[in-house]
BADOBA-25886 format. One line per 3 residues: number of its first residue (from 1); their letters; for each residue z, y, x of N, C-alpha, C. Coordinates in steps of 0.02 Angstrom, whole numbers, padded with zeros to 5 digits. Layout:
// BADOBA-25886
NUM> a> Z:Y:X:Z:Y:X:Z:Y:X | ...
//
This chain:
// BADOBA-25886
1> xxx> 02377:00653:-00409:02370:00667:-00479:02390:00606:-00520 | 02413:00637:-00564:02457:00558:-00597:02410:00556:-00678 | 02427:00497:-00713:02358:00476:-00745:02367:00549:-00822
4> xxx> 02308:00560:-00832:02318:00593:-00889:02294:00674:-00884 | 02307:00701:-00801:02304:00747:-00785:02247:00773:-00763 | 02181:00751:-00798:02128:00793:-00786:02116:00876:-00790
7> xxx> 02075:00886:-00737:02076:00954:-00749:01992:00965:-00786 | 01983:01006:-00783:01914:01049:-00810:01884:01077:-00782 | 01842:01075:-00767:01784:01104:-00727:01769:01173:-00743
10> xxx> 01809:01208:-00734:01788:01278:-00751:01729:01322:-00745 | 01684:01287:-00721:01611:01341:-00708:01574:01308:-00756 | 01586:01271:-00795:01549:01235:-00834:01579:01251:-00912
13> xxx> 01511:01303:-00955:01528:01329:-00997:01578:01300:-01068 | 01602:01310:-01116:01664:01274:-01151:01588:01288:-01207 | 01600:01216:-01238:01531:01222:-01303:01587:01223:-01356
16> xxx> 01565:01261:-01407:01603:01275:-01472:01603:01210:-01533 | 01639:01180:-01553:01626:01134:-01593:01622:01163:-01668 | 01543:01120:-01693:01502:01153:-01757:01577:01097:-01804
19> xxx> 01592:01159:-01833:01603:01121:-01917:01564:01107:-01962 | 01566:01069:-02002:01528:01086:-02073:01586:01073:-02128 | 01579:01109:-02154:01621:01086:-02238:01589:01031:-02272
22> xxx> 01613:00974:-02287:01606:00913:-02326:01592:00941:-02391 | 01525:00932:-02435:01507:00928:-02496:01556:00886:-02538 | 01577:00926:-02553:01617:00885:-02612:01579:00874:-02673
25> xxx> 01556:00812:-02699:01546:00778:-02752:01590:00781:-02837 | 01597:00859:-02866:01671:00841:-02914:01635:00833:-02954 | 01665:00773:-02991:01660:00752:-03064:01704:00767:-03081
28> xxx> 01695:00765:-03148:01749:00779:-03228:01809:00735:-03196 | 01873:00745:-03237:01921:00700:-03243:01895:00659:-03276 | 01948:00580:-03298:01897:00521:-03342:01902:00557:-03410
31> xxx> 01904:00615:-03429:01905:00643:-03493:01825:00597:-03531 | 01772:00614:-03468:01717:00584:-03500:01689:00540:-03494 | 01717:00496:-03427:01706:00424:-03435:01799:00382:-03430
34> xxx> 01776:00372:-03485:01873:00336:-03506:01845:00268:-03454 | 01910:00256:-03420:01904:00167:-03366:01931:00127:-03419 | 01873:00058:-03413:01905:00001:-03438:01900:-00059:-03410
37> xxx> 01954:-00086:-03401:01943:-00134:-03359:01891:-00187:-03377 | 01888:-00189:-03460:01848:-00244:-03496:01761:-00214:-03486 | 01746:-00160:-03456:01685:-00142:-03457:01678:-00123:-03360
40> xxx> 01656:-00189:-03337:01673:-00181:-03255:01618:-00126:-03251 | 01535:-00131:-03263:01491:-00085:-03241:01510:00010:-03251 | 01580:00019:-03283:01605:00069:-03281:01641:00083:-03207
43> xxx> 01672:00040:-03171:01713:00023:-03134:01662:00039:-03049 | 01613:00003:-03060:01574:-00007:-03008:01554:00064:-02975 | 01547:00113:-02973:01530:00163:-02952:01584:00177:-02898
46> xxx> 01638:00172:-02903:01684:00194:-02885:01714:00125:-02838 | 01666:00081:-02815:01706:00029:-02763:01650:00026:-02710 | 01653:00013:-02643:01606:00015:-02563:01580:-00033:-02584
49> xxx> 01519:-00033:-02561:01489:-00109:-02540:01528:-00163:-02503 | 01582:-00144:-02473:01599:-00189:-02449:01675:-00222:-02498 | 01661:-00201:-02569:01731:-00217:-02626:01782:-00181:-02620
52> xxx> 01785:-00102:-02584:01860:-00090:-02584:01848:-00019:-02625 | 01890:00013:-02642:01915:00065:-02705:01917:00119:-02659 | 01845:00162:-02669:01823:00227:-02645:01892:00272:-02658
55> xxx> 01903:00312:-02594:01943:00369:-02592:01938:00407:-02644 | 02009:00446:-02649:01987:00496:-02705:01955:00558:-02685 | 01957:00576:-02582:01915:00622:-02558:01834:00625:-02597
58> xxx> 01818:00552:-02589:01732:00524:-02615:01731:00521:-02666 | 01778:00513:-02728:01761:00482:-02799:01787:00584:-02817 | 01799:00620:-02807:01824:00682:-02848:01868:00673:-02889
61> xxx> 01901:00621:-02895:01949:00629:-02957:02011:00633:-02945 | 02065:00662:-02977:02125:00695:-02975:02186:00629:-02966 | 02226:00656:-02932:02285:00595:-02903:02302:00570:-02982
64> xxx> 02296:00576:-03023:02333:00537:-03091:02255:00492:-03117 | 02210:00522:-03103:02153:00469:-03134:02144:00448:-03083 | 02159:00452:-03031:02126:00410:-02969:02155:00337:-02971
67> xxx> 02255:00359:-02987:02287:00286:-02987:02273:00251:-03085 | 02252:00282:-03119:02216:00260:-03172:02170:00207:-03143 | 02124:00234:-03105:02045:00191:-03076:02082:00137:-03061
70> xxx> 02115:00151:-03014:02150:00083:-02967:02167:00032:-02987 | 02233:00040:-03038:02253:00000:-03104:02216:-00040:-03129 | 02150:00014:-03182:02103:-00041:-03211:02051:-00090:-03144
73> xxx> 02032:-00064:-03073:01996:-00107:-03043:02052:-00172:-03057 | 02097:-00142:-02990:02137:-00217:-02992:02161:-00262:-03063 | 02138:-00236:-03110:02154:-00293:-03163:02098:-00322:-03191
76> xxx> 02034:-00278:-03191:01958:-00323:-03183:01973:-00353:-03124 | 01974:-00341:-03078:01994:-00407:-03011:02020:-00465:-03024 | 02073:-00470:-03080:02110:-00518:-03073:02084:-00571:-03127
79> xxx> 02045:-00508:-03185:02011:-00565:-03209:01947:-00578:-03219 | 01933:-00586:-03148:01878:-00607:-03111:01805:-00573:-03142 | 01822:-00501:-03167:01753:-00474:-03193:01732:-00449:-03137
82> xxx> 01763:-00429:-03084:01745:-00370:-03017:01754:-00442:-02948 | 01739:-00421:-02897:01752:-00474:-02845:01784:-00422:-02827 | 01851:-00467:-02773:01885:-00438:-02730:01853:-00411:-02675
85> xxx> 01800:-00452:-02648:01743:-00433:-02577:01700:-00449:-02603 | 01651:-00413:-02568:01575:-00410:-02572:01546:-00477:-02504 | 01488:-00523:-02525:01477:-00549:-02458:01441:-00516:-02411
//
């Protein structure tokens, strides 16, 4: 038998794998919270503990406000209202 080629134990029943559907979290578009970079505690919701810029799977918001979010983090980043990492 050459590598890779396991077989299966056929008397041994096949278990069904449980899905679950992921809760999706949707918020509004930023219709109701406008991003600013000059107001970081707006910003903060939306970055890990460990400083990086939550998915838009996790944050609910739509591919055009998502790269909105992004924009304003990285420019609070740069001026030094947000940290790049968390320690």
């Amino acid at each position: 038998m050459g590598r890779g080629n396991y077989q299966r134990n056929n008397d041994a029943p096949r278990r069904r794998r449980s899905f679950r559907p992921r809760i999706k979290r949707k918020k509004q578009c930023s219709d109701t919270v406008p991003f600013d970079y000059k107001k970081p505690e707006t910003l903060r919701p939306f970055i890990s503990s460990h400083g990086r810029i939550k998915p838009k799977r996790l944050t609910g918001l739509c591919t055009k406000h998502q790269r909105v979010l992004a924009r304003e983090i990285k420019r609070a980043r740069h001026l030094a209202l947000l940290p790049f990492e968390t320690e």
